[in-house]
C-alpha positions as a LaTeX table, in Angstrom:
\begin{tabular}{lrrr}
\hline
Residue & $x$ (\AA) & $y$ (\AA) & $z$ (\AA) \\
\hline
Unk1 & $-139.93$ & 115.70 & $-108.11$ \\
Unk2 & $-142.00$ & 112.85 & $-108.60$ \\
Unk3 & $-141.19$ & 109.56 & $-107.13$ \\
Unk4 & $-139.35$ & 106.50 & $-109.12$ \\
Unk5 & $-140.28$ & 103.09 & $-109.34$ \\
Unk6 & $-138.43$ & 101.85 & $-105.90$ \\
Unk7 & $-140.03$ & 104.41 & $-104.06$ \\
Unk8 & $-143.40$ & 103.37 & $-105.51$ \\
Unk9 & $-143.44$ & 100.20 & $-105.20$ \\
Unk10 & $-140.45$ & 98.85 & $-103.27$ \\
Unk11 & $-138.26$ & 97.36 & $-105.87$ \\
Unk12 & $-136.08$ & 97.99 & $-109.19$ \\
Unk13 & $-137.87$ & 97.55 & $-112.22$ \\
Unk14 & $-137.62$ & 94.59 & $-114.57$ \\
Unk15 & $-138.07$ & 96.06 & $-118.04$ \\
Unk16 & $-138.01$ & 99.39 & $-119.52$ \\
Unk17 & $-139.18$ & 100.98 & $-122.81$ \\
Unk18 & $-139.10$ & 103.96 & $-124.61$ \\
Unk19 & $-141.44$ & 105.15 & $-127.48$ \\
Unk20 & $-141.79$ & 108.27 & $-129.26$ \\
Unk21 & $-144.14$ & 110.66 & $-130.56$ \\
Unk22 & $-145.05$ & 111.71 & $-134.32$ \\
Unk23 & $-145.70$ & 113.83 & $-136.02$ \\
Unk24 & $-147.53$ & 113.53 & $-139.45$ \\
Unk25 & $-145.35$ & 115.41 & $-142.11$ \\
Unk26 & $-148.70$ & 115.04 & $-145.00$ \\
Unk27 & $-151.44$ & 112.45 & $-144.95$ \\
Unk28 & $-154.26$ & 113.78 & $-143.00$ \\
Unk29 & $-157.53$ & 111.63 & $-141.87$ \\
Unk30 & $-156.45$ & 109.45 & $-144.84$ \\
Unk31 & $-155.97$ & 106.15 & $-142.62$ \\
Unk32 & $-159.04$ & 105.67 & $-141.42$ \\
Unk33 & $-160.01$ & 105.92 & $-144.99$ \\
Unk34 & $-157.42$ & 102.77 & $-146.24$ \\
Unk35 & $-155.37$ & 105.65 & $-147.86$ \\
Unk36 & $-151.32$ & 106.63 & $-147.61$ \\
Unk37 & $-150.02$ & 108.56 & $-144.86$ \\
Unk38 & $-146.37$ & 110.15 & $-143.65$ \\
Unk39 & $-144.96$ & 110.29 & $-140.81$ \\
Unk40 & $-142.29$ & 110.49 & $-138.78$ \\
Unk41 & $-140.87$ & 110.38 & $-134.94$ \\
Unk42 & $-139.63$ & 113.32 & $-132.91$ \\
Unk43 & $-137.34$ & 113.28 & $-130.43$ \\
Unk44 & $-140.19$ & 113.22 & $-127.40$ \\
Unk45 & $-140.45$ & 109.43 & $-125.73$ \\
Unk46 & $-142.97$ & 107.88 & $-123.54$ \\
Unk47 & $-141.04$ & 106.00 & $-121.12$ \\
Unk48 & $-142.51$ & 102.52 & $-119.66$ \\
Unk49 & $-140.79$ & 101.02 & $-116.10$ \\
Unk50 & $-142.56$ & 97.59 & $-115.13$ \\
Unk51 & $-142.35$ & 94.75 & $-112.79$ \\
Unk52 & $-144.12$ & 91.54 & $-112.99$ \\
Unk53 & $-146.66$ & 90.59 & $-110.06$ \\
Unk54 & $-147.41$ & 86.91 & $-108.97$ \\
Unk55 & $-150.76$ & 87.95 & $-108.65$ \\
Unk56 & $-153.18$ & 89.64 & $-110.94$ \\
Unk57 & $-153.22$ & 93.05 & $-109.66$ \\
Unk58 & $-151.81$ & 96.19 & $-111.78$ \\
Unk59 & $-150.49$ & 98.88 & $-109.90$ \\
Unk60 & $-149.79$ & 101.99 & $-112.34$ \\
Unk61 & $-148.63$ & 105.55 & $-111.47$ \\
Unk62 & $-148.19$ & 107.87 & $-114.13$ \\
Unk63 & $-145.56$ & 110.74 & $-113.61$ \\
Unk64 & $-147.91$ & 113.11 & $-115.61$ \\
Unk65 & $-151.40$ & 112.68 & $-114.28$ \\
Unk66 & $-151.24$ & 110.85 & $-110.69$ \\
Unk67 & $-151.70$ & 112.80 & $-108.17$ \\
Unk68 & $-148.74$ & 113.26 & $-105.80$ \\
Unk69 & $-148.04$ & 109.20 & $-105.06$ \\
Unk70 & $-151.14$ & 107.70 & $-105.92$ \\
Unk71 & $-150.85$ & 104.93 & $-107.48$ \\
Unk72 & $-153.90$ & 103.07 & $-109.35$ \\
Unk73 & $-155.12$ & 99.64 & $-109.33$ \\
Unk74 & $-156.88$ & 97.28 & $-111.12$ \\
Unk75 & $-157.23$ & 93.32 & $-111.31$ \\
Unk76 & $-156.82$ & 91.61 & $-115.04$ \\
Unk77 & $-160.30$ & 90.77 & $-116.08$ \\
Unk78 & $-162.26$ & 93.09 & $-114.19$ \\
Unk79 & $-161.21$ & 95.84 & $-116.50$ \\
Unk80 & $-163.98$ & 99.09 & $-116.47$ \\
Unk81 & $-164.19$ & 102.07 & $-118.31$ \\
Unk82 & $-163.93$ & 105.82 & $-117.56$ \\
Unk83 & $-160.93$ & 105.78 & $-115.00$ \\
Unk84 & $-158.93$ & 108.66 & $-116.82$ \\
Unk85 & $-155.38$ & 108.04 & $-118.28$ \\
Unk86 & $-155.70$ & 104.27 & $-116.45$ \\
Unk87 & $-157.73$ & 103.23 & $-118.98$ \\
Unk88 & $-154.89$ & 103.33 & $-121.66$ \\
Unk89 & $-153.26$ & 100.84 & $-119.18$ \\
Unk90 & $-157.24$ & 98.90 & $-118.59$ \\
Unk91 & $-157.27$ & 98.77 & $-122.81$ \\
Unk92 & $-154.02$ & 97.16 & $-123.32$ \\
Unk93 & $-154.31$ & 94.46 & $-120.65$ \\
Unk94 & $-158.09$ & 93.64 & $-121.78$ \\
Unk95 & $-156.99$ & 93.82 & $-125.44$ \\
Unk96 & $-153.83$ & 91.39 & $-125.06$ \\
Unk97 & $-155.63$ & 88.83 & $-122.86$ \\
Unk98 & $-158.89$ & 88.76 & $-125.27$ \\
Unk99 & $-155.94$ & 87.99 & $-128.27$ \\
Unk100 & $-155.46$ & 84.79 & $-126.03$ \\
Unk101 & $-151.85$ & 86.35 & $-124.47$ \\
Unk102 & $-151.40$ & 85.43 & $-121.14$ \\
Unk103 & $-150.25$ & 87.85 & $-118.31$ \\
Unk104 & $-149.76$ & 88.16 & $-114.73$ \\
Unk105 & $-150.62$ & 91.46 & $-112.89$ \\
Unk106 & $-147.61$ & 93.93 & $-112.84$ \\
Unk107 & $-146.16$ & 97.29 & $-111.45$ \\
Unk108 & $-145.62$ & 99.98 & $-113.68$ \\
Unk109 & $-144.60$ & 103.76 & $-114.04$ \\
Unk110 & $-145.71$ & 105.74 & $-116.75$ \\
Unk111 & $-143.66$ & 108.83 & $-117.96$ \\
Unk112 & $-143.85$ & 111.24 & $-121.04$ \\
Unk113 & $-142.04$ & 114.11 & $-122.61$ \\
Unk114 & $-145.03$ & 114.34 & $-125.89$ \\
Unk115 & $-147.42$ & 116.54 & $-124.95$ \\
Unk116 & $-150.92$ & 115.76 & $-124.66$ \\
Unk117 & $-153.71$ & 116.47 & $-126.80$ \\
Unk118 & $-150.75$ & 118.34 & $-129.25$ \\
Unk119 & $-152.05$ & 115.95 & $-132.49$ \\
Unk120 & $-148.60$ & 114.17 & $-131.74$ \\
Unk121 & $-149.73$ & 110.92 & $-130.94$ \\
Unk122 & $-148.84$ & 111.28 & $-126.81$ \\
Unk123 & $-151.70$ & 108.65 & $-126.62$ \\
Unk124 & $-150.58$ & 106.14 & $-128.87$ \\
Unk125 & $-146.99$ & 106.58 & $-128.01$ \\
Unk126 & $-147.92$ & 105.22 & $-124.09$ \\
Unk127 & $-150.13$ & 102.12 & $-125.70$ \\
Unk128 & $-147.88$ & 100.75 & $-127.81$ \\
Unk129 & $-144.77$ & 101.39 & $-125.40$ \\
Unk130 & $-146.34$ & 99.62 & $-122.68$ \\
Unk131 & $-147.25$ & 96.87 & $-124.80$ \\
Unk132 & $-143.45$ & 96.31 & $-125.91$ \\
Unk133 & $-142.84$ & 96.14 & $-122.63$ \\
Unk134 & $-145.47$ & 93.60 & $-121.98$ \\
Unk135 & $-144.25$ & 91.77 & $-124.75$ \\
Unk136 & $-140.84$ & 91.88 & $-123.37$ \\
Unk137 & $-142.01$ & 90.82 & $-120.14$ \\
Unk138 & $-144.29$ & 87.62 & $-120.80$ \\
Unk139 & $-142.19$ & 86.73 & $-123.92$ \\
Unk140 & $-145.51$ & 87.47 & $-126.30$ \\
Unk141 & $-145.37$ & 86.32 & $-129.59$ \\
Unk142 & $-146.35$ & 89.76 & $-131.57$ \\
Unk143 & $-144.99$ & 91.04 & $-134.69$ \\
Unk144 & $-144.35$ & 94.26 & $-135.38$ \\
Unk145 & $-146.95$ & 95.08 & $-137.68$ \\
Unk146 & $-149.88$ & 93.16 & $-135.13$ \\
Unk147 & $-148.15$ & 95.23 & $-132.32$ \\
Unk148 & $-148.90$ & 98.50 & $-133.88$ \\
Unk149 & $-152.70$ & 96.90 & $-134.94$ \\
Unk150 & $-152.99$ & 96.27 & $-130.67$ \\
Unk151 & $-152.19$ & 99.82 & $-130.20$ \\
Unk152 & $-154.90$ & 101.32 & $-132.46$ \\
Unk153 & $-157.40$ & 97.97 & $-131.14$ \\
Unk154 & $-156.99$ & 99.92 & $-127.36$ \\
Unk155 & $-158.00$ & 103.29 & $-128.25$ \\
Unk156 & $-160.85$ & 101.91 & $-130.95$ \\
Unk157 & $-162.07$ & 99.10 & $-128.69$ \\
Unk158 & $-161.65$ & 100.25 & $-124.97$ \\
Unk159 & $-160.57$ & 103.84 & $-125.00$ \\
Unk160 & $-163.53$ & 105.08 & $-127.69$ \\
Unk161 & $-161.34$ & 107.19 & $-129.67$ \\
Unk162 & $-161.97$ & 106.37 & $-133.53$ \\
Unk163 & $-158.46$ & 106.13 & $-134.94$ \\
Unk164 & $-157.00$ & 104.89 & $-137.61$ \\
Unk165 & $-153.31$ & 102.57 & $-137.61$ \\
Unk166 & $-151.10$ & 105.51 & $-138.43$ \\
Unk167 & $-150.44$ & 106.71 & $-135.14$ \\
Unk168 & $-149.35$ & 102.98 & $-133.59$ \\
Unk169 & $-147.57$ & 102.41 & $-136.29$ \\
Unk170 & $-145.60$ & 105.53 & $-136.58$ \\
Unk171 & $-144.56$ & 105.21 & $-132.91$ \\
Unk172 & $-143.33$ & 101.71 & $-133.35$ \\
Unk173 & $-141.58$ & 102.12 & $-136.75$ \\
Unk174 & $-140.74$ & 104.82 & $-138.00$ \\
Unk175 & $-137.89$ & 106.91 & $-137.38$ \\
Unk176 & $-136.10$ & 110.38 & $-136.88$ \\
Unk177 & $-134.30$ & 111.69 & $-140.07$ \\
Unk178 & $-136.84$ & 109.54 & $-142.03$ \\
Unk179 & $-140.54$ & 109.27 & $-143.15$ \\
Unk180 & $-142.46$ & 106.33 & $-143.06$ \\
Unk181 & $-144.43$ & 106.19 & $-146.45$ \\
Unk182 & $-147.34$ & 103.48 & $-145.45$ \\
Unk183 & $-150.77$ & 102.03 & $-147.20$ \\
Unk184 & $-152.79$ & 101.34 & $-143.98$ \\
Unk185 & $-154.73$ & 99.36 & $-146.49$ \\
Unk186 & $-152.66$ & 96.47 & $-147.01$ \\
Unk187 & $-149.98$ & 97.61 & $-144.14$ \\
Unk188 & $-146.78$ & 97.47 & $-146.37$ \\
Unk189 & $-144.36$ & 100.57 & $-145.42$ \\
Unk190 & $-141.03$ & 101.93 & $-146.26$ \\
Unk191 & $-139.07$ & 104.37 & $-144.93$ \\
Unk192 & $-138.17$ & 107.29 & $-146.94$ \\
Unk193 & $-135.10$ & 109.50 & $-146.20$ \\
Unk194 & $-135.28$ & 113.62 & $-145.53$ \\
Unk195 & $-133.75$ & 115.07 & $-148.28$ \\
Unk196 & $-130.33$ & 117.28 & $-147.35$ \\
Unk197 & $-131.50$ & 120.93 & $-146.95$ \\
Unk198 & $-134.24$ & 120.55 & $-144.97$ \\
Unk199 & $-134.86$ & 121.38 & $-141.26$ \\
Unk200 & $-138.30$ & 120.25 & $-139.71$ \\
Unk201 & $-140.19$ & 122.07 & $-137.21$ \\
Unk202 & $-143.27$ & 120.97 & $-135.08$ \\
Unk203 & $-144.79$ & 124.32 & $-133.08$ \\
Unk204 & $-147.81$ & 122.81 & $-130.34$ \\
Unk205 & $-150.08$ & 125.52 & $-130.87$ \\
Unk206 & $-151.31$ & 125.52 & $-126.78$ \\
Unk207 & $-154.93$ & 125.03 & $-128.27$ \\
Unk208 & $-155.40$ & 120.82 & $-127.24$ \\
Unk209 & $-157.84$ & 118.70 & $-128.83$ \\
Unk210 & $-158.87$ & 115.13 & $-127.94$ \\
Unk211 & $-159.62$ & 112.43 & $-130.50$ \\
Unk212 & $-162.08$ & 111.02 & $-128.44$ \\
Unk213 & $-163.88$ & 114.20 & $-129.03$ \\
Unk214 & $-167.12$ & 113.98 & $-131.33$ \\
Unk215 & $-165.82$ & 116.24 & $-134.00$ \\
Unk216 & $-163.18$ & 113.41 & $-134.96$ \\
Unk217 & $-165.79$ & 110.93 & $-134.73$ \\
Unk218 & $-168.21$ & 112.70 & $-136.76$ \\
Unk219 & $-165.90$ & 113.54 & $-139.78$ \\
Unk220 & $-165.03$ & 109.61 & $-139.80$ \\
Unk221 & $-168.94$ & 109.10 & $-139.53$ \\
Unk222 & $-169.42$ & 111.34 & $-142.44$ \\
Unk223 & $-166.58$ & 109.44 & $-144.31$ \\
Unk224 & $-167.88$ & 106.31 & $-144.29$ \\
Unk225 & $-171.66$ & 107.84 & $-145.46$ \\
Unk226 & $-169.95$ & 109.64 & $-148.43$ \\
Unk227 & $-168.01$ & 105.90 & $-148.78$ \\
Unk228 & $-171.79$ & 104.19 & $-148.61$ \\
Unk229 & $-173.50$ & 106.68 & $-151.09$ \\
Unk230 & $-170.81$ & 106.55 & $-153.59$ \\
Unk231 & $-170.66$ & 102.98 & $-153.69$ \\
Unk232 & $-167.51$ & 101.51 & $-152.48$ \\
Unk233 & $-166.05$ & 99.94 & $-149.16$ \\
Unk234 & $-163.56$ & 102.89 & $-148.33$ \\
Unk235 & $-162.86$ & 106.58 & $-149.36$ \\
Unk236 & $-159.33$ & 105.11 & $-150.69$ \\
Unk237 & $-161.35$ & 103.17 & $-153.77$ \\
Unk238 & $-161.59$ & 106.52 & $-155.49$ \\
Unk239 & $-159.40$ & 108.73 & $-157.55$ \\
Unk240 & $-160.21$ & 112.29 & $-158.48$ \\
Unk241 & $-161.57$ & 111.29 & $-161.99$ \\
Unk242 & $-164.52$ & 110.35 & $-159.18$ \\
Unk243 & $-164.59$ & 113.89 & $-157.93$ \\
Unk244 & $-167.37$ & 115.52 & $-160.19$ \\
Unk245 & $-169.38$ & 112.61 & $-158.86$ \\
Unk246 & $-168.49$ & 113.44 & $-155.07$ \\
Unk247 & $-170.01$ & 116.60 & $-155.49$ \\
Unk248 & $-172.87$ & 115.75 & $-156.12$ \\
Unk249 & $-173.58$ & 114.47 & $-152.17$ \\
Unk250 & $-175.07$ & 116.75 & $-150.09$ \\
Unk251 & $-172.75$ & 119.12 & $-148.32$ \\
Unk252 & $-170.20$ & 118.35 & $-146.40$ \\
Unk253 & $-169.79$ & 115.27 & $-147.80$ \\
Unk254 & $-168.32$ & 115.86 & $-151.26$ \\
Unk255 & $-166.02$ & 118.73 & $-149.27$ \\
Unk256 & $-164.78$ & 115.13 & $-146.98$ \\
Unk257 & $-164.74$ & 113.14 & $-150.28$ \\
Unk258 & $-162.43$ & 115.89 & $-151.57$ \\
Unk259 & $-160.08$ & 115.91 & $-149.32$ \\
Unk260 & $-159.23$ & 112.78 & $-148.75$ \\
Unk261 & $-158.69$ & 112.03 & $-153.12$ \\
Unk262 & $-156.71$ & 114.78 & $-152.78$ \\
Unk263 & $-154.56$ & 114.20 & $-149.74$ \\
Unk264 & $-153.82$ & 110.66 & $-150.79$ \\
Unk265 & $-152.71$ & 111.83 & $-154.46$ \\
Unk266 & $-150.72$ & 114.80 & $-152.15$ \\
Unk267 & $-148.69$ & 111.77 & $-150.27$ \\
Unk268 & $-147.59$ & 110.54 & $-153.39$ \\
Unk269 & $-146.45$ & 113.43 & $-155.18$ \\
Unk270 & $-145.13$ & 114.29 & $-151.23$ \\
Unk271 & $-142.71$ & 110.84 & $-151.74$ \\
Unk272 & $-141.56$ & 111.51 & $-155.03$ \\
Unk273 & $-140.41$ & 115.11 & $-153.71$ \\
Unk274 & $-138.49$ & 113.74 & $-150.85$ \\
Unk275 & $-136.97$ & 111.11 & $-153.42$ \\
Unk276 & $-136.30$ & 114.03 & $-155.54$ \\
Unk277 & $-135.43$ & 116.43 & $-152.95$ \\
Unk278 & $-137.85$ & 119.14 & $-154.63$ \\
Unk279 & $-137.88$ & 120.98 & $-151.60$ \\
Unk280 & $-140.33$ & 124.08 & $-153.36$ \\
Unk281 & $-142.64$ & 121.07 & $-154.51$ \\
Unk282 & $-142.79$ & 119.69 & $-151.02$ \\
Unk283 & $-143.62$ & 123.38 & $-149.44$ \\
Unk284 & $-146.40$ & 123.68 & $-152.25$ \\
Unk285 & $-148.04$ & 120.48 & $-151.35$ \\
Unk286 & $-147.84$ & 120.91 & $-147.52$ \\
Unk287 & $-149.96$ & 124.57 & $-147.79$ \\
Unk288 & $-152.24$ & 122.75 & $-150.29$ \\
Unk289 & $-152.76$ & 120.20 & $-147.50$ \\
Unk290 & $-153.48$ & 122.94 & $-145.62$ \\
Unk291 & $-155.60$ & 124.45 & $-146.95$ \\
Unk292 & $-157.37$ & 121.64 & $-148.14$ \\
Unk293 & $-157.86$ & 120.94 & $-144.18$ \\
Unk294 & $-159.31$ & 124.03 & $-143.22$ \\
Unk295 & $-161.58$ & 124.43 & $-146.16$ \\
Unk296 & $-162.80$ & 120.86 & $-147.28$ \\
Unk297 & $-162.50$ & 118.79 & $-143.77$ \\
Unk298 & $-162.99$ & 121.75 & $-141.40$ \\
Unk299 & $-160.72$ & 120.77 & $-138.71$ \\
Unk300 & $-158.36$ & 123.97 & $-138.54$ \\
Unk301 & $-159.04$ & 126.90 & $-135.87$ \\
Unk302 & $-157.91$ & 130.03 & $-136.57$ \\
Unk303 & $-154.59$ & 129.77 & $-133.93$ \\
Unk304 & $-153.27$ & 127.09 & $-136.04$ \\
Unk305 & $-154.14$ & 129.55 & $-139.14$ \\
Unk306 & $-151.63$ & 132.23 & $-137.51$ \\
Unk307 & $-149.13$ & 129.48 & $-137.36$ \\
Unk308 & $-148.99$ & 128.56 & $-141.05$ \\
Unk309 & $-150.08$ & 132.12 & $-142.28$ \\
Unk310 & $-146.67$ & 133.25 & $-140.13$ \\
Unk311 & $-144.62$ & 130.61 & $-142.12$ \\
Unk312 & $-145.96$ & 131.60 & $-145.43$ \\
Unk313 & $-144.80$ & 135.17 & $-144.88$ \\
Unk314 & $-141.46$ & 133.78 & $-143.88$ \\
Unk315 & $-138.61$ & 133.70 & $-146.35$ \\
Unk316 & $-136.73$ & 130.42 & $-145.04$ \\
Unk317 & $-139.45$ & 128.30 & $-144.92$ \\
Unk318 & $-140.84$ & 125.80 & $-147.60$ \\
Unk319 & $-144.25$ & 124.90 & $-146.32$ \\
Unk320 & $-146.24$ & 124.43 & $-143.48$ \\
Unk321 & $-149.31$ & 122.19 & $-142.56$ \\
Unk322 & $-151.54$ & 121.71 & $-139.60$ \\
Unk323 & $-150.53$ & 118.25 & $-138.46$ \\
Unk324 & $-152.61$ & 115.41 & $-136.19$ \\
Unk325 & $-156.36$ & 115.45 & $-135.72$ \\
Unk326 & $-157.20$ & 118.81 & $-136.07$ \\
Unk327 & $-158.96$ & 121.24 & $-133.51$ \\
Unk328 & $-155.99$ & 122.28 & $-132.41$ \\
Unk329 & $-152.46$ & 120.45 & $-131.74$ \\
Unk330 & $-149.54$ & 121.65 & $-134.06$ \\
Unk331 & $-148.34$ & 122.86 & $-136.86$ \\
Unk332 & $-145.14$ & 121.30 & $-139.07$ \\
Unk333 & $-143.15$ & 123.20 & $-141.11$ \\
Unk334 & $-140.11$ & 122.82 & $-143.59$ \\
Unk335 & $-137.15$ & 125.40 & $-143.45$ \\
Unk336 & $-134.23$ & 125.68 & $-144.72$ \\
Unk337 & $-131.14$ & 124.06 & $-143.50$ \\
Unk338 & $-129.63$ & 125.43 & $-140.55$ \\
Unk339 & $-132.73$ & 128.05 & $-140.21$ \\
Unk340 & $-134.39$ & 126.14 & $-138.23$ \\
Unk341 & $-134.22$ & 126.98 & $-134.53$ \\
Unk342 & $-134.23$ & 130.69 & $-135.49$ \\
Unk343 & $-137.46$ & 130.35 & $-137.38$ \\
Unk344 & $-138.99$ & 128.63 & $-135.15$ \\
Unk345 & $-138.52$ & 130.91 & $-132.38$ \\
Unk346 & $-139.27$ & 133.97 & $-134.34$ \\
Unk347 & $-142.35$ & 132.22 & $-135.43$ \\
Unk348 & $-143.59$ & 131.17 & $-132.23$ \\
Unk349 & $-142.84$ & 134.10 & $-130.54$ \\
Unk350 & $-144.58$ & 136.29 & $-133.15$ \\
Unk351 & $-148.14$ & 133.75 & $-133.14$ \\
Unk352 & $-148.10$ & 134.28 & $-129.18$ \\
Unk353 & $-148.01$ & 137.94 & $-129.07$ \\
Unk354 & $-150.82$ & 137.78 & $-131.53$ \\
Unk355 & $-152.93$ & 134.99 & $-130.03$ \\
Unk356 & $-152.40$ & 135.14 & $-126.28$ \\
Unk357 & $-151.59$ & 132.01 & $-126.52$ \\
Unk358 & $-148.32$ & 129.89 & $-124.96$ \\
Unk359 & $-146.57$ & 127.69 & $-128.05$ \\
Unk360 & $-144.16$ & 125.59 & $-127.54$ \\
Unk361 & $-141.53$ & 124.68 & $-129.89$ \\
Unk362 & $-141.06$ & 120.74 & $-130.06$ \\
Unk363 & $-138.57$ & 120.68 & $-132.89$ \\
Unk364 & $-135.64$ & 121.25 & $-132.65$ \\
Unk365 & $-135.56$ & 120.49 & $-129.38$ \\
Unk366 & $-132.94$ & 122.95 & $-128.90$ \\
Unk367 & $-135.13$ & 126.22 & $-129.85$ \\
Unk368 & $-137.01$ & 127.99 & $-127.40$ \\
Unk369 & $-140.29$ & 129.83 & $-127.69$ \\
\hline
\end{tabular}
């Protein structure tokens, strides 16, 4: 059992947040390009206890990393790098008080049901739920949108992890029961409902992946030399009329350039199917996502194959994608109403017999690999 926040550090805490996970229902490596994206929460929360200091220590203890009791520290200012899961805590204290915010030092516990390194956004979720609590707690004057621009500021600037806004935003906005349809070019959103008929499911694969890793950095590396060579300032600028001249770059680049025309035309058509409630449409454009993933961006392995090959041969399910940075993580699928929990268990249970490896079923929470 780990310990709570009085038997950490003494005393109650002040403030508390909660923030969940997302997953990405179609939009892949299309944000760090200016391009649309889709996705929406699950029902997993980072949870955030604090307590302000008078000094400007920070004490953190995370339930999921610490070891037994040990609780961190660090003094505002003297921020330093490579310290593990403190420096999510070390990027959003340097990043608010180089914004010109001011903060004392604080106490805080860390807790978090999204698993890591599962291409659900467990990383983002703790950034931008400790800075709402931050925000709560020295009455910071940050907007929403800036909030969620913070978030992806801490794992660019501090952490080293290449992402685009998606992820903080998702977290902070959007909801369960609902997509959140956003340009990450010029930030405007809406939220889109779930058709009636649907049930989602997100399967963690057990494979984890880390999008600090280089092969995350070097497809966004590769985006922005396709970007250069073609002439314009992002990936986004193009449409596929532009694709015959994409392939002309040297391989992989027109494969990159590819995928990303194609997954931003796919989030379109993917809104206008939700709007519709064109369930077989949305199926067809979630394996073509897929697909376009594992052949044209090369960031599929072959567990998270099994996963979507298993939902293709299954009669109750629309579609299924690889969701969240790739090289592992999960797998989201659309089934039909009130199928969900059993396909998902059938599903998972069938990829681990024939992968050796240990799934676990995410949604609906109820299910059970």
């Amino acid at each position: 059992m780990a310990p709570s926040f009085q038997e950490l550090f003494g005393h109650p805490p002040e403030f508390v947040a909660h923030t969940p996970g997302r997953v990405n229902l179609i939009g892949e490596h299309t944000d760090y390009n200016g391009g649309f994206v889709l996705p929406m929460a699950i029902p997993q929360q980072t949870h955030v206890e604090l307590r302000r200091r008078q000094d400007s220590k920070v004490r953190a203890f995370s339930v999921n990393k610490s070891r037994a009791g040990e609780v961190l520290e660090f003094e505002l200012g003297q921020e330093a790098h490579d310290r593990g899961w403190l420096d999510y805590v070390q990027g959003v204290t340097q990043v608010l008080r180089r914004e010109g915010h001011a903060l004392s030092g604080f106490e805080v516990r860390i807790s978090s049901e999204v698993p890591l390194g599962s291409g659900l956004s467990s990383s983002a979720s703790l950034d931008v739920c400790l800075l709402r609590a931050l925000r709560e707690a020295f009455s910071l004057p940050i907007d929403e949108v800036r909030l969620a621009q913070l978030g992806q500021k801490v794992e660019n600037d501090f952490v080293g992890a290449p992402v685009g806004v998606m992820d903080p935003m998702a977290v902070h906005i959007a909801g369960q029961g609902s997509a959140l349809f956003l340009d990450t070019r010029d930030m405007r959103y809406e939220r889109v409902p779930l058709p009636p008929g649907l049930d989602p499911i997100v399967i963690n694969s057990g494979v984890t992946h880390s999008v600090a890793g280089g092969d995350y950095r070097t497809r966004r590396a590769e985006c922005e030399r396709a970007a250069a060579m073609l002439g314009v300032a992002q990936l986004r600028d193009l449409t596929e009329a532009d694709l015959p001249r994409a392939e002309t770059l040297p391989d992989p680049l027109g494969r990159r350039v590819r995928h990303v025309v194609t997954e931003n035309a796919r989030v379109l058509a993917t809104v206008e199917a939700l709007r519709g409630g064109d369930l077989r449409r949305l199926g067809t454009l979630f394996y073509a996502s897929h697909d376009s993933q594992r052949l044209d961006y090369d960031v599929s392995v072959p567990e998270i194959d099994l996963l979507v090959d298993l939902a293709r041969a299954d009669a109750d399910v629309y579609g299924a994608r690889l969701t969240g940075g790739g090289f592992g993580g999960s797998v989201v699928m659309m089934a039909r109403e009130g199928t969900g929990a059993a396909v998902a268990t059938r599903i998972a249970q069938s990829y681990a017999a024939r992968s050796g490896q240990r799934p676990t079923i995410l949604v609906p929470q109820s299910a059970g690999a």
